[in-house]
DRENDO-1510 file (C-alpha; in Angstrom, 1 decimal, always signed):
<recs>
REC; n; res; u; v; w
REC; 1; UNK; +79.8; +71.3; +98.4 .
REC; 2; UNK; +81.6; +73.0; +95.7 .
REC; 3; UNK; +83.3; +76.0; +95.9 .
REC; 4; UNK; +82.9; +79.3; +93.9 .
REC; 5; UNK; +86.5; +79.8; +92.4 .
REC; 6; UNK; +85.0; +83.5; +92.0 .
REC; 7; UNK; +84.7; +84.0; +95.4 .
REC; 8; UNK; +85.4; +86.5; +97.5 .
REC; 9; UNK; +85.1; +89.3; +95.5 .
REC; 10; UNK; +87.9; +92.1; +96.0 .
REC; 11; UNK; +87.4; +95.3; +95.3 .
REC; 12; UNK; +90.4; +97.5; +94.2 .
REC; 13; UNK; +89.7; +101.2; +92.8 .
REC; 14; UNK; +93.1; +103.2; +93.3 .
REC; 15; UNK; +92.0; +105.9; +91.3 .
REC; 16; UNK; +91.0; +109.0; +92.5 .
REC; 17; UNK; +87.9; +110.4; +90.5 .
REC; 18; UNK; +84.4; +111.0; +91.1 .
REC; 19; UNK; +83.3; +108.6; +88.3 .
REC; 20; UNK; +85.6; +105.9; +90.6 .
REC; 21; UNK; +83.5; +106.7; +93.5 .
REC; 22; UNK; +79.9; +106.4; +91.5 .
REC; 23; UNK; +81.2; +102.7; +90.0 .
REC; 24; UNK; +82.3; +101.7; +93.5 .
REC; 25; UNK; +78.4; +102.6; +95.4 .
REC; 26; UNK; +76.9; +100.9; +92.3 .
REC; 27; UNK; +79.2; +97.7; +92.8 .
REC; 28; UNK; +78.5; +97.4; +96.1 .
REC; 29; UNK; +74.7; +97.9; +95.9 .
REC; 30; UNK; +75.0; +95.3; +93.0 .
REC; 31; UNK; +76.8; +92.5; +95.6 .
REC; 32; UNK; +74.7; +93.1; +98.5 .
REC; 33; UNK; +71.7; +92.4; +96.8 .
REC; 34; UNK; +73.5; +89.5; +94.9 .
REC; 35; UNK; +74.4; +88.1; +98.6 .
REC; 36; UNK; +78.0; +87.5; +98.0 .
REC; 37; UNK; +80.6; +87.8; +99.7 .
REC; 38; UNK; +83.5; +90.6; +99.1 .
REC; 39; UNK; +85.9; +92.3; +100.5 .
REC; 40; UNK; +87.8; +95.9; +100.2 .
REC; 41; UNK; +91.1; +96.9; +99.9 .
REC; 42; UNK; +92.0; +98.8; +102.6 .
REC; 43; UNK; +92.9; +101.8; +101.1 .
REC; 44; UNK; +93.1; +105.5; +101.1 .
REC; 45; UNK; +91.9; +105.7; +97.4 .
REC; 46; UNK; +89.5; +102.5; +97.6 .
REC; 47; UNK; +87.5; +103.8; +100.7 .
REC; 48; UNK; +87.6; +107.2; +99.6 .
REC; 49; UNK; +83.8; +108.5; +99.4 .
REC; 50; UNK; +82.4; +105.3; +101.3 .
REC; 51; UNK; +80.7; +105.4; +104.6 .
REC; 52; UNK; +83.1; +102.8; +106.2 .
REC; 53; UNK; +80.8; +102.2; +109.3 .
REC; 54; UNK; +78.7; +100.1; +106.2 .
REC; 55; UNK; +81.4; +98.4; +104.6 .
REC; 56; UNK; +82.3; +94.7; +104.9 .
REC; 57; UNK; +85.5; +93.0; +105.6 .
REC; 58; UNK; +88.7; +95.4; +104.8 .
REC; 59; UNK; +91.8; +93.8; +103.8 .
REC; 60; UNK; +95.2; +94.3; +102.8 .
REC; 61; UNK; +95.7; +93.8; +98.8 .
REC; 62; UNK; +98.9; +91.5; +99.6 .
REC; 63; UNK; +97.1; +89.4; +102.2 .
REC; 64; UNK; +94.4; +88.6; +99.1 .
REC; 65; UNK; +95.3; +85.1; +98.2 .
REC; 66; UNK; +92.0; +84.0; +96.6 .
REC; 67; UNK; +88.8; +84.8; +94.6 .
REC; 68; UNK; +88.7; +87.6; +92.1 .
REC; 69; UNK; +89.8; +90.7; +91.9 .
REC; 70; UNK; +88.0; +93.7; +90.6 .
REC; 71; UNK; +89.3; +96.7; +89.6 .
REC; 72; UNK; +87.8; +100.1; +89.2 .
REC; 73; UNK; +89.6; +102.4; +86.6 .
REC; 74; UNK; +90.9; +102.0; +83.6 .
REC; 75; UNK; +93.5; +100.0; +82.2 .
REC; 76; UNK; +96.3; +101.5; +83.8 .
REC; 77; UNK; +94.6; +101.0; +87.2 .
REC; 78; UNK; +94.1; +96.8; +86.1 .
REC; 79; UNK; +98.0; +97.1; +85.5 .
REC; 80; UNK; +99.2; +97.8; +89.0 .
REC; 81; UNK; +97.4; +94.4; +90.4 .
REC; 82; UNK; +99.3; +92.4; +87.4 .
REC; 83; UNK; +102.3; +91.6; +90.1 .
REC; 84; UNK; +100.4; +90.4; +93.0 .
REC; 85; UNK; +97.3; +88.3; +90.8 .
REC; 86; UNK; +99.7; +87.0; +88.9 .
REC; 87; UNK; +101.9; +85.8; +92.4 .
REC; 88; UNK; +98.7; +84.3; +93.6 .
REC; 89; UNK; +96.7; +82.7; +90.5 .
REC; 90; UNK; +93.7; +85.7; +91.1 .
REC; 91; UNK; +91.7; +86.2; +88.1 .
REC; 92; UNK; +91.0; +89.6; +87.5 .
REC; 93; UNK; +88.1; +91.9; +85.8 .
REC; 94; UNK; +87.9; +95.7; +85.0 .
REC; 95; UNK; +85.4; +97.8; +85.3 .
REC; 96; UNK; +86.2; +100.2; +83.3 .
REC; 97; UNK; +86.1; +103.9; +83.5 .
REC; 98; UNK; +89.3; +104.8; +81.4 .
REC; 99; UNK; +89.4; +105.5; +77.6 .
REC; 100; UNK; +89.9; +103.0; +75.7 .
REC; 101; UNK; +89.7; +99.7; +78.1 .
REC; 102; UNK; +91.2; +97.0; +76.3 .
REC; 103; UNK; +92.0; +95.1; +79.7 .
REC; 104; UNK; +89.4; +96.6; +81.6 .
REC; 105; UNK; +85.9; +96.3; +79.6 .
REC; 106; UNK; +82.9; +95.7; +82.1 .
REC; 107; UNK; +81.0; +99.1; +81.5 .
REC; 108; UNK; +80.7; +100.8; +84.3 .
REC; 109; UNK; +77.2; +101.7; +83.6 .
REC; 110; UNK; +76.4; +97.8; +83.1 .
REC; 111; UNK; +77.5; +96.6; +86.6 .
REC; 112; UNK; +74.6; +93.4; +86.1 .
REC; 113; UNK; +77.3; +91.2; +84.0 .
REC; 114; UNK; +79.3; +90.8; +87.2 .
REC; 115; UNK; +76.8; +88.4; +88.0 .
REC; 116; UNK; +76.9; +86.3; +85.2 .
REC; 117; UNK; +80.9; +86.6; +86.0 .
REC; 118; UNK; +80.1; +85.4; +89.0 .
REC; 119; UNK; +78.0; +82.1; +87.9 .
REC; 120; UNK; +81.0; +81.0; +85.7 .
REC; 121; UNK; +79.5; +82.4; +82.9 .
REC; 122; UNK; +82.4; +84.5; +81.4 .
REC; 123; UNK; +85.7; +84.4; +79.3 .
REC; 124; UNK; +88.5; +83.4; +80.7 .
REC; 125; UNK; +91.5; +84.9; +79.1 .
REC; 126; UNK; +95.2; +83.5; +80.0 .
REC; 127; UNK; +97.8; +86.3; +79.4 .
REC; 128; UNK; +101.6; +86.0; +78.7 .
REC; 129; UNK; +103.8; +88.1; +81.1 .
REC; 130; UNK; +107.2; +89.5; +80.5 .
REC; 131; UNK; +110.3; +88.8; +83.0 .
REC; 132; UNK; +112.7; +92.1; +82.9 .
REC; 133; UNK; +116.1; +91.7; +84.5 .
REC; 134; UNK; +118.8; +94.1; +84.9 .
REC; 135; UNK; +122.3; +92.4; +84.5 .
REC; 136; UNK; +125.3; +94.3; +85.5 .
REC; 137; UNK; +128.5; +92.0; +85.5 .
REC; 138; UNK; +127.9; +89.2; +87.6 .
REC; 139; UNK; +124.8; +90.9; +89.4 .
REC; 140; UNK; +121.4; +89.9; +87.8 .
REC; 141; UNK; +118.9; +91.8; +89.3 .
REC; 142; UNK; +115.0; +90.9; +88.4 .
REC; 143; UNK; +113.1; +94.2; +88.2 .
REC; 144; UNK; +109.3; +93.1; +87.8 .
REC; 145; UNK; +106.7; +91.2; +85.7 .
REC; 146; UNK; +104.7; +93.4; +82.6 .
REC; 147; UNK; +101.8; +92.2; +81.3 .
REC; 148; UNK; +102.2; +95.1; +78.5 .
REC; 149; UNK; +105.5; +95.9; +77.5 .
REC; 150; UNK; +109.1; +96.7; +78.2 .
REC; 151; UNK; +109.8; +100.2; +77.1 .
REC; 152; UNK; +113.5; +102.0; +77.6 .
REC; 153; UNK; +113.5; +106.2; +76.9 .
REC; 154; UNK; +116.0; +108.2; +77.5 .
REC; 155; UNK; +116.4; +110.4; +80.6 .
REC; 156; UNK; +116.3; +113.5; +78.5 .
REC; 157; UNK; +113.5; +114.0; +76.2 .
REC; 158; UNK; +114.0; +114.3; +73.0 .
REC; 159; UNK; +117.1; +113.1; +73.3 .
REC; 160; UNK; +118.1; +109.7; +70.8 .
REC; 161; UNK; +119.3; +106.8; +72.2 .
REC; 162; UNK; +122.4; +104.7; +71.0 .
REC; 163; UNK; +121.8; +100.8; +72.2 .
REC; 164; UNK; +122.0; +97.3; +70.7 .
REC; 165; UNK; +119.5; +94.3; +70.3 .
REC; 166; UNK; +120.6; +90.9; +70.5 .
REC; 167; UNK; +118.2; +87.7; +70.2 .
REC; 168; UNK; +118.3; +84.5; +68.4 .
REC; 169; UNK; +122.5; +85.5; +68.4 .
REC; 170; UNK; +121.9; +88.1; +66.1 .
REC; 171; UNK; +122.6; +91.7; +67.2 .
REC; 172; UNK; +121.1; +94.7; +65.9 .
REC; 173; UNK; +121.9; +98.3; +66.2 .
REC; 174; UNK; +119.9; +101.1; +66.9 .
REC; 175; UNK; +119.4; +104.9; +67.3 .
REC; 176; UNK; +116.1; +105.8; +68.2 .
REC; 177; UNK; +114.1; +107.4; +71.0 .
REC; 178; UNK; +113.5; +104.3; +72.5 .
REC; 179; UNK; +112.8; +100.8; +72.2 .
REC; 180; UNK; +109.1; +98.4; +73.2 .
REC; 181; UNK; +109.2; +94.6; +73.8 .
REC; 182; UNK; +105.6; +93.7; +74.1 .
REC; 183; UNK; +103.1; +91.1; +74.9 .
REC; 184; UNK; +100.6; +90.3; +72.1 .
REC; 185; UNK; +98.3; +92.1; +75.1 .
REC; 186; UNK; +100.5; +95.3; +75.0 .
REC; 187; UNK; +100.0; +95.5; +71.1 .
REC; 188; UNK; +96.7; +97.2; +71.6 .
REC; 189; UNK; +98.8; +99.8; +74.5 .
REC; 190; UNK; +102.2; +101.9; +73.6 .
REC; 191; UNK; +102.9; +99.5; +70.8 .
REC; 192; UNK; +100.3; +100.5; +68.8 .
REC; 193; UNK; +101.2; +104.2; +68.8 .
REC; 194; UNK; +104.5; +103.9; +68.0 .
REC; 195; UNK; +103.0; +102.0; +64.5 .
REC; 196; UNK; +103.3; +98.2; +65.7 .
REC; 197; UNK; +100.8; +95.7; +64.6 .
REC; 198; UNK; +97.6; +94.3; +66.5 .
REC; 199; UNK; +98.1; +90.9; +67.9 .
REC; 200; UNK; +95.5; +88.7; +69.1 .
REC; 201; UNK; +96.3; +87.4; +72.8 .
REC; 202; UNK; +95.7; +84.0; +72.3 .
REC; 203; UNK; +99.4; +84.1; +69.9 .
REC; 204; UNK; +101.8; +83.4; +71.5 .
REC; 205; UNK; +104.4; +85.8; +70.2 .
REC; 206; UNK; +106.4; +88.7; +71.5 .
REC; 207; UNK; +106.7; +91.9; +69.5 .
REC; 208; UNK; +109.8; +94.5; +69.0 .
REC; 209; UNK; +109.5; +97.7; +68.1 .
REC; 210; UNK; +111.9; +100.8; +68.2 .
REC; 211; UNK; +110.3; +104.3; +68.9 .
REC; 212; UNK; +110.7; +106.8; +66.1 .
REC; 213; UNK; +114.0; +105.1; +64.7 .
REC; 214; UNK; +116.4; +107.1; +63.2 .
REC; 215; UNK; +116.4; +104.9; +60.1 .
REC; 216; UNK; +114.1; +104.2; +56.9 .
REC; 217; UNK; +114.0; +100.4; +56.9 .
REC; 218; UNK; +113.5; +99.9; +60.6 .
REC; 219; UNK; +110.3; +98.0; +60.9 .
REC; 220; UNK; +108.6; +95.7; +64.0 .
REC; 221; UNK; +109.4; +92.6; +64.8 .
REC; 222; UNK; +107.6; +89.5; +65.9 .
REC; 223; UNK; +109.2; +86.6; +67.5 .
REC; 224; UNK; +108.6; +83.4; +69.1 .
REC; 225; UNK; +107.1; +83.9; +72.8 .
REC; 226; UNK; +110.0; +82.3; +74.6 .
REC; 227; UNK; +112.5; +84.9; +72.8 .
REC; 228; UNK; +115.2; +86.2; +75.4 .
REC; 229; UNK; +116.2; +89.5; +74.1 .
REC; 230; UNK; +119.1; +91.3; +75.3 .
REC; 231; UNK; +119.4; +95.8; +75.0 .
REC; 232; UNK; +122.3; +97.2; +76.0 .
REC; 233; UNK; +123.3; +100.8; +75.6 .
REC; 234; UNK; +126.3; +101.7; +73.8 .
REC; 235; UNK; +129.5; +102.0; +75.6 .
REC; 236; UNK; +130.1; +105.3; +74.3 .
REC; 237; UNK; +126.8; +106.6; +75.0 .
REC; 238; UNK; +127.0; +109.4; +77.7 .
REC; 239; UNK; +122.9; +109.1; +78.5 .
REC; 240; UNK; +121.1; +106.3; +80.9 .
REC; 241; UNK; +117.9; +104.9; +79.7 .
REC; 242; UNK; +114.7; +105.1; +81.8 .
REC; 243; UNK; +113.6; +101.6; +82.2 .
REC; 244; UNK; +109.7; +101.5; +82.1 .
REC; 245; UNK; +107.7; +98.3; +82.6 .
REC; 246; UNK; +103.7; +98.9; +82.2 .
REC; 247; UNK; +104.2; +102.1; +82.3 .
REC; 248; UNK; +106.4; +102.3; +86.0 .
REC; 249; UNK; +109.8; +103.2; +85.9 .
REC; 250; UNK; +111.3; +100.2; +87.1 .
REC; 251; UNK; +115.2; +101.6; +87.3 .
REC; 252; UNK; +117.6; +102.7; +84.8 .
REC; 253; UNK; +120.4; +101.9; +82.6 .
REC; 254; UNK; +123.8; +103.0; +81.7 .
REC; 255; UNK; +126.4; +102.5; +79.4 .
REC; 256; UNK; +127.7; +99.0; +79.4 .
REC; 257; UNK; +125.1; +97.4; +81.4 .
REC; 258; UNK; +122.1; +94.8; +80.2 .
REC; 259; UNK; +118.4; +94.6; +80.6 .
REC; 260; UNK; +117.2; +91.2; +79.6 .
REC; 261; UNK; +113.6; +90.4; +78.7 .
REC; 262; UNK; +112.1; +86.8; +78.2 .
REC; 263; UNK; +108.4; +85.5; +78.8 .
REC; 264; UNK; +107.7; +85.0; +82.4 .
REC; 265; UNK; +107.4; +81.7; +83.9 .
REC; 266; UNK; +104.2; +83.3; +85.5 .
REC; 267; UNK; +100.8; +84.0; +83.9 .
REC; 268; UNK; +97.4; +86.1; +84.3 .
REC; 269; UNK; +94.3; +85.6; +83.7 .
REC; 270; UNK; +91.6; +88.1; +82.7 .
REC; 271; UNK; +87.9; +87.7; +82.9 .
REC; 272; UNK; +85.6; +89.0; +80.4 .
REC; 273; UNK; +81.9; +89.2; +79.9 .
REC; 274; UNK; +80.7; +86.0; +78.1 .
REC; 275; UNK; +80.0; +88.9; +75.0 .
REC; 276; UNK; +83.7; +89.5; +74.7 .
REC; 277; UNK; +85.4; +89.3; +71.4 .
REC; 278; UNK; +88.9; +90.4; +70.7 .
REC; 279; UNK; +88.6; +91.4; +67.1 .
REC; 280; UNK; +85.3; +93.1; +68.1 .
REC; 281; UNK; +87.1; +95.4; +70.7 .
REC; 282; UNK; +89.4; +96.4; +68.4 .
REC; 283; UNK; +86.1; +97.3; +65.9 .
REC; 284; UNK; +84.8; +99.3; +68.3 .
REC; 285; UNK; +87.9; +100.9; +70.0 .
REC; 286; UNK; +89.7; +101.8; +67.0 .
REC; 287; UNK; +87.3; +102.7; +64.6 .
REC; 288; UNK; +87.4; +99.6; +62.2 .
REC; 289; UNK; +83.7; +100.4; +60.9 .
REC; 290; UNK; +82.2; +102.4; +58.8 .
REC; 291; UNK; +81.1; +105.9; +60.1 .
</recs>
């Protein structure tokens, strides 16, 4: 008998909202009367406006090991299960009930493609993950996987920052806001809005972009995937950096020390509706049609 690599299903919906809590009541009308089996994360956020007398199986979200995982959100909310799915091979698919949804893209008012997700009739989308260490001295210090990007800000707003960039034994200098190493994924995220091209996710390339440099010929970069990139601020610079990866502040960085990036041994994999097209996404989302 073969199994369904699809299965169980594990629902995840960390977000707060009354549209969270309509999605989740239509998802789980949709599996019951699909008759397969799922699961739900046991928590405060998930359950939140369910009648838990009526609800299957709860679990832990770090006991998941298998199956997919289904989020309920938005992008941001398909972000914060990158670390453990990516720990555990689980596939994961959004529903989404964000803005724009360029991870998570299963309408939430179209619940019935989940089934076709189900039957193996989807896209399966392998994603490149970033590895962010902290280095001080002798002491490396891993700080988390991004499916996005790697973004450093200083603590004060507003305030510049004064760092350096070396890769490929080149170093560059820098005073700017910040700075965004980013996935060909996280292109379509912060990248974008700080004026850094589109990349498709199936290149295999990792893009660098300051954030409002204080320079006229600073432009993006794009290097080879398994680039390992070195920023460190400048030892005169009396500011830390915030160090953000997917949008979490993952620790910070001072004068002297090092935060190196490189392309995680580990990878992701997204599901998508059998309709999905990248270069039609970013039609739709960003307006690249005639109104």
């Amino acid at each position: 008998m073969t199994t369904n690599p699809m299965l169980p299903i594990t629902i995840v919906a960390r977000k707060p909202s009354d549209g969270v809590v309509t999605a989740k009541h239509k998802l789980l009308d949709l599996l019951n009367d699909l008759n397969v089996p799922f699961q739900i994360d046991n928590h405060d956020n998930t359950l939140a406006g369910l009648d838990q007398a009526m609800l299957p199986k709860l679990v832990r979200l770090e006991s998941v090991k298998n199956g997919l995982l289904v989020s309920i959100g938005g992008d941001g909310s398909l972000l914060r299960l990158i670390p453990h799915a990516a720990a555990n091979d689980l596939p994961i698919i959004g529903v989404n009930l964000g803005r724009l949804g360029f991870l998570a893209d299963l309408p939430a008012d179209d619940l019935s493609m989940l089934a076709e997700v189900i039957d193996g009739h989807c896209i399966k989308s392998p994603r490149a993950l970033l590895a962010v260490s902290h280095t001080d001295g002798e002491r490396v210090k891993p700080l988390g996987i991004g499916l996005n990007e790697l973004c450093i800000k200083s603590e004060r707003p507003g305030k510049a920052l004064v760092f350096s960039i070396t890769t490929h034994n080149n170093c560059f200098h820098y005073r700017a806001d910040g700075y965004i190493i980013a996935t060909p994924t996280g292109s379509t995220a912060y990248a974008l809005s700080s004026g850094g091209p589109v990349i498709s996710p199936d290149v295999d390339a990792q893009l660098m972009l300051p954030i409002c440099p204080h320079g006229q010929h600073t432009h993006p970069i794009v290097l080879p995937a398994d680039s390992i990139t070195t920023l460190q601020i400048a030892p005169d610079h009396t500011d830390k950096a915030i160090i953000f990866v997917d949008g979490s502040v993952v620790g910070t960085l001072r004068a002297g020390q090092k935060l190196q990036v490189s392309k995680s041994q580990q990878s992701v994999t997204l599901i998508h509706p059998k309709e999905y097209n990248f270069m039609s996404v970013c039609r739709d989302k960003l307006h690249w049609k005639p109104r």
